[in-house]
Structure formats: C-alpha cells, structure tokens
C-alpha positions as CSV (number, residue, x, y, z in Angstrom):
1,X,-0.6,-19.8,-19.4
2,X,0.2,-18.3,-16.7
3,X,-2.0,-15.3,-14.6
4,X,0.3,-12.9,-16.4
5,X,-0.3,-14.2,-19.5
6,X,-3.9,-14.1,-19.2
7,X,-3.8,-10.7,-17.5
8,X,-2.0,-8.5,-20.0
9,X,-2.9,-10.9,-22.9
10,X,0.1,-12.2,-23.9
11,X,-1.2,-15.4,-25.7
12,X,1.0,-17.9,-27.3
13,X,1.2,-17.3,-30.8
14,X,1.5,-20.4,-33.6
15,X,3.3,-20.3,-36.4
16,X,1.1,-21.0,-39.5
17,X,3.8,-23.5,-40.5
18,X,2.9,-25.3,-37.4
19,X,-0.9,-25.3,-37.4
20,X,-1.2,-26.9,-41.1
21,X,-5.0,-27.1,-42.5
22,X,-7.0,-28.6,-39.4
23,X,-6.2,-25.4,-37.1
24,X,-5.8,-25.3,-33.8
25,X,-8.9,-25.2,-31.4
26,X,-9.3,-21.6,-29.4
27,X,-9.0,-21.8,-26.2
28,X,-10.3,-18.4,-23.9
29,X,-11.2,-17.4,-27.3
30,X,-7.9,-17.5,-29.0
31,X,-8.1,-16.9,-32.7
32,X,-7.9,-20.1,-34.5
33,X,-5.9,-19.8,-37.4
34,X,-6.7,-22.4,-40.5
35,X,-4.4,-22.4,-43.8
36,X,-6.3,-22.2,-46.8
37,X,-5.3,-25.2,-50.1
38,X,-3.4,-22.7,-52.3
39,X,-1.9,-19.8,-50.1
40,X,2.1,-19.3,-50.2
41,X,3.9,-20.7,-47.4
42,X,3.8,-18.8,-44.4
43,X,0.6,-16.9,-45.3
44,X,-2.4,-17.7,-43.3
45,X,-6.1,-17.1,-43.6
46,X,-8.0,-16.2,-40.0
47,X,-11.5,-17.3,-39.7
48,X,-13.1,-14.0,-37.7
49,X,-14.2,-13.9,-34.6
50,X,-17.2,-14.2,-33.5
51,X,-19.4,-11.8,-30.7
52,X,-19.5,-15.3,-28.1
53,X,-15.1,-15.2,-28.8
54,X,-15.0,-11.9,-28.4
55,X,-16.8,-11.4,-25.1
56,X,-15.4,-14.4,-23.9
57,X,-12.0,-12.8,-24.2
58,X,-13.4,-9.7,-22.1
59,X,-14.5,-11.9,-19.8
60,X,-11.1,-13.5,-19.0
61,X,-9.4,-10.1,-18.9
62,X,-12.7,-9.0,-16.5
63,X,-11.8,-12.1,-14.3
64,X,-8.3,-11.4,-14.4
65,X,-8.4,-7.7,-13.6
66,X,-10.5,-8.7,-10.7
67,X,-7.9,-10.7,-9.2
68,X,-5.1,-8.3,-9.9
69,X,-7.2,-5.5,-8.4
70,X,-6.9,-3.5,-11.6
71,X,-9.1,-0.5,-11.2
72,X,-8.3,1.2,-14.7
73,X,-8.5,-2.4,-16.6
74,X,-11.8,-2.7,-14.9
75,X,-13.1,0.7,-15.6
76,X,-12.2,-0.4,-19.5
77,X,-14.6,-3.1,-19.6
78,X,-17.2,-1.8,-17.5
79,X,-20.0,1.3,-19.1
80,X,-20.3,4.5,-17.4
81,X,-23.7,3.9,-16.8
82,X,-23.6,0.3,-15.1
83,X,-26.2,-0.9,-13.1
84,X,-25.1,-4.0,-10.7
85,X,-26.8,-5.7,-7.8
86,X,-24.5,-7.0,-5.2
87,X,-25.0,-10.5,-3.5
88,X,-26.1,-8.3,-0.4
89,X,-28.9,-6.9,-2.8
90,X,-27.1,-3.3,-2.6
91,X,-27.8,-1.8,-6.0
92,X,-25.3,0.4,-7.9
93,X,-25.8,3.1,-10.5
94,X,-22.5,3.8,-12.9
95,X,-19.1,2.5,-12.6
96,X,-17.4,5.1,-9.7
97,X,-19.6,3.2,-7.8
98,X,-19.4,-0.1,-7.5
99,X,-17.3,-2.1,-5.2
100,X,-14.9,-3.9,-8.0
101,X,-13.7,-0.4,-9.3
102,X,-12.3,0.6,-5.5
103,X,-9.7,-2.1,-4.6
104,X,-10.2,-1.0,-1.1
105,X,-13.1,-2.0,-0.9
106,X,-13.1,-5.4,-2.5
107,X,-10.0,-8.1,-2.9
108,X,-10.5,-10.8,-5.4
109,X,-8.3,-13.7,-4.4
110,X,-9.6,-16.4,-6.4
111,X,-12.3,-17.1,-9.4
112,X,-13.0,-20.8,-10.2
113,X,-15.3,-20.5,-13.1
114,X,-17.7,-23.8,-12.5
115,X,-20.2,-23.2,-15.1
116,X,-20.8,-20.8,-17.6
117,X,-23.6,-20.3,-20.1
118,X,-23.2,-17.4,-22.9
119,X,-26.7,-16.1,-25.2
120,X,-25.7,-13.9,-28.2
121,X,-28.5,-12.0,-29.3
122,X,-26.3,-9.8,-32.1
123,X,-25.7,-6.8,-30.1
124,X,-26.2,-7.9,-26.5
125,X,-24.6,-11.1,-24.5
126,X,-25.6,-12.2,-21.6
127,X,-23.2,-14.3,-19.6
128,X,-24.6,-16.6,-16.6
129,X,-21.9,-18.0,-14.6
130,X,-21.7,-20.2,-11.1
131,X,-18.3,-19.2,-9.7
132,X,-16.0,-20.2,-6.7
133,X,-15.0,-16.9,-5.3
134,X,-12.3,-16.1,-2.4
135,X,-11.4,-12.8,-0.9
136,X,-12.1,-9.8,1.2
137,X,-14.8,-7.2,0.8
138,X,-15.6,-4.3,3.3
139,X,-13.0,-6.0,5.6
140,X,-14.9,-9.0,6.0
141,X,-13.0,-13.0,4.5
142,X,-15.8,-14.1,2.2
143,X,-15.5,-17.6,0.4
144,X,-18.4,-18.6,-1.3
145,X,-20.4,-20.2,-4.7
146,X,-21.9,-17.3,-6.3
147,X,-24.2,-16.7,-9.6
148,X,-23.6,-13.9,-11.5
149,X,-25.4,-12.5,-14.9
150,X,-23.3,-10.1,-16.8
151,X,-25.1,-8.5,-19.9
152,X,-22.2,-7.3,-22.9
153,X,-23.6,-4.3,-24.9
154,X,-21.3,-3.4,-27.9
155,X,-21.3,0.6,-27.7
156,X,-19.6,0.6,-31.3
157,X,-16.0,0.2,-30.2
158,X,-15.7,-2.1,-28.0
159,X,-18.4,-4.5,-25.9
160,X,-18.5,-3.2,-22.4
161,X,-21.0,-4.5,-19.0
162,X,-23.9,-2.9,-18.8
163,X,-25.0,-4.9,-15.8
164,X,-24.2,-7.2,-13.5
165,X,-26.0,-9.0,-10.8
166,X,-24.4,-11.8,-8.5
167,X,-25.9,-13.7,-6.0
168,X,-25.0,-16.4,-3.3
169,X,-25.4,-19.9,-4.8
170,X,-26.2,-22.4,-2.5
C-alpha cells in the first residue's frame, strides 16, 4: 500500500470469490469480509466494524494527513473544541490553534508507529502511542521518540480527537 493508498483510502478490495469462508485478516482496520454456508455466489456477508477498527482507521488517515501536510483532512478528524498539549508543554484550546492544522508551522516527514495501545470505553477511545517522528516545527529539524495520548469521542457522526497530548520519550 503505498502512502497514496493510505492517504486517500484507496484500499485493495477482494473479491468474495477469492476470500472463501476463513476471511481475510484486517489489516489498518480493513473490513474483513467472511462468506456465510448458504449465500449465492458472489454474495458476501460483512462482519461490522467495531469502535477499536474504526478509530484505528482515523488514526491511519490522522498519520497520513500529518505527513502530507493536509490541513482540511486534519481539520476533519480533529473537534472544534480540541485541547492538546505540545511536547514543549504549550497548551492549545480548539483546532485553529494548534500547530498540526498550520502546515507552516509544523512539517511531518516521518511517523514510525513503535507501539500502540487502544482502550475502548463505548463512546470514548483513548489511543497511547510511542512514535519515531522526523520533521520541522517553528523552523527548527526535530527527530525524536515521542508519546502521545489521543482520546476519540464519537460526536454522533463521526469519531473526532478531543485531545491530544505528546511528549518526548526518552
């Protein structure tokens, strides 16, 4: 899959003739698609998606904006009302405001997720990651292991940040 791919969400998609009855495992999230003893040929039956699958998909468009410097696709995923903390320990109040909305201000290179740990708890996720990062903010290189916390609220269309906090990982 290439950064394209992953970016606009052009996923591969598998015929049902392919998959047969075991499925196929998901992958970022992908749907996994199973084939049900007694549907027609070429009909399939899709297990739904889960809150973990479904915020881990906004998490990999999140990541991938980032690195395309996508303002608007940023903006999407992100509430109004966002509160962040920066690994500088600047705090930020709504989404005009924070550095990842301005791509002036900060250039993602590179995002190597190294860990990542999600908590569902039905209508908030909270994602702990330790991530590689690489680019420019305020002018200044940066290269560094950071920590961030992201916290997923579903506002009843879609599930949007309503924080984030990142620190330098040592």
């Amino acid at each position: 899959m290439s950064l394209f791919d992953c970016y606009t969400g052009n996923f591969p998609s598998f015929p049902a003739s392919r998959i047969g009855r075991e499925g196929l495992p998901g992958r970022f999230g992908r749907q996994i698609i199973i084939m049900k003893p007694g549907l027609q040929s070429g009909a399939k039956a899709c297990m739904p998606k889960t809150h973990v699958h479904l915020v881990k998909e906004a998490e990999q468009r999140l990541l991938c904006a980032f690195i395309a410097g996508d303002a608007d696709a940023i903006r999407s995923l992100v509430s109004p009302n966002i509160t962040a903390v920066s690994a500088y320990g600047e705090f930020f109040l709504g989404v005009d405001n924070i550095p990842m909305s301005h791509v002036g201000i900060m250039r993602v290179h590179t995002i190597t997720v190294l860990q990542q740990h999600i908590a569902d708890y039905t209508s908030v996720v909270i994602v702990n990651t330790l991530e590689e990062r690489k680019g420019i903010y305020r002018d200044i290189e940066f290269g560094s292991r950071m920590r961030t916390t992201r916290v997923w609220r579903f506002d009843g269309r879609a599930w949007r940040i309503v924080h984030g906090h990142i620190v330098q990982a040592e």
